[in-house]
N, C-alpha and C positions, 0 to 999 in steps of 0.2 A: 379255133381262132382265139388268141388271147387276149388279155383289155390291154389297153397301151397304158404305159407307166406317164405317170408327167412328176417332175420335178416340184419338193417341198415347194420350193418359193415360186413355182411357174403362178401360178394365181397372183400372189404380191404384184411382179415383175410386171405382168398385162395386166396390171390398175395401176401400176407408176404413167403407165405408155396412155393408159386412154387420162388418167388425169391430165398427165400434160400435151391434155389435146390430139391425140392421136388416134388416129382411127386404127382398130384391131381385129384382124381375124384370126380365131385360134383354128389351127390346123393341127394340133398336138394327136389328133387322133388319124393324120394321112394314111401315112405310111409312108414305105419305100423311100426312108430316108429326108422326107420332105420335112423341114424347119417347123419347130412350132406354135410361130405366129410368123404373120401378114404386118408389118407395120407403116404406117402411110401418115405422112405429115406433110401437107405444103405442095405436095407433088411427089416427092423423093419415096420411094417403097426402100423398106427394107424387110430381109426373113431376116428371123430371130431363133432362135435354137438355145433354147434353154436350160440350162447348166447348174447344181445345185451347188455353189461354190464352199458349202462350208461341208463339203463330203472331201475326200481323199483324191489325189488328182487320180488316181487309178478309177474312181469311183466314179467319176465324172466325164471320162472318156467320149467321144464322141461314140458313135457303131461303123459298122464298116457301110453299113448305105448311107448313114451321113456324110460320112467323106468322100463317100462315090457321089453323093449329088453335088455336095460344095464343091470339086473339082471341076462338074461340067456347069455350075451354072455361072451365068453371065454377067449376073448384076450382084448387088450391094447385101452381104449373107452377114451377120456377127453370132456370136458365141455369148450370153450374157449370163454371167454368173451371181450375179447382185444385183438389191436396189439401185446402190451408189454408180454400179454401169449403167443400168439401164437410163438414168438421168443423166448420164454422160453421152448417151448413145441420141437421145436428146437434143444433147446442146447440140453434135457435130450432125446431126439431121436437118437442124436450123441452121447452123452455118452453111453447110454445104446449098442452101438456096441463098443465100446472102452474095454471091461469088460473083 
């Protein structure tokens, strides 16, 4: 069994989410494709699936179980490649209970 990789800035990214209030579980270590992190604010969950954006887009690619899970899952999944998303991923989590 191998150690699961996580993404340069996956640390930064889940302490933007818990500073602005957010409750987080890091799942970076699942597997099978599963997001890595739990984010919860207000009600609204989101997975988050973390991306190192300042790599090559080759480099940053999803795997092929993560796009077999994004496919079948149901609810609200994003792709965050920076601080400046993840504070955007924020504001429209707050919006989205404001409705």
């Amino acid at each position: 069994m191998r150690a699961r990789r996580v993404d340069n800035n996956h640390r930064e990214i889940r302490a933007v989410f818990r500073r602005r209030g957010c409750s987080v579980a890091d799942t970076s270590g699942a597997g099978g494709g599963f997001p890595d992190l739990v984010v919860a604010l207000d009600g609204v969950t989101v997975l988050v699936e973390v991306k190192d954006g300042t790599k090559p887009p080759s480099r940053r690619r999803r795997t092929r179980a993560q796009m077999e899970f994004a496919r079948g899952w149901k609810g609200w999944l994003e792709v965050v490649k920076s601080v400046p998303e993840a504070h955007a991923l924020v504001d429209r989590m707050r919006a989205s209970v404001r409705r």
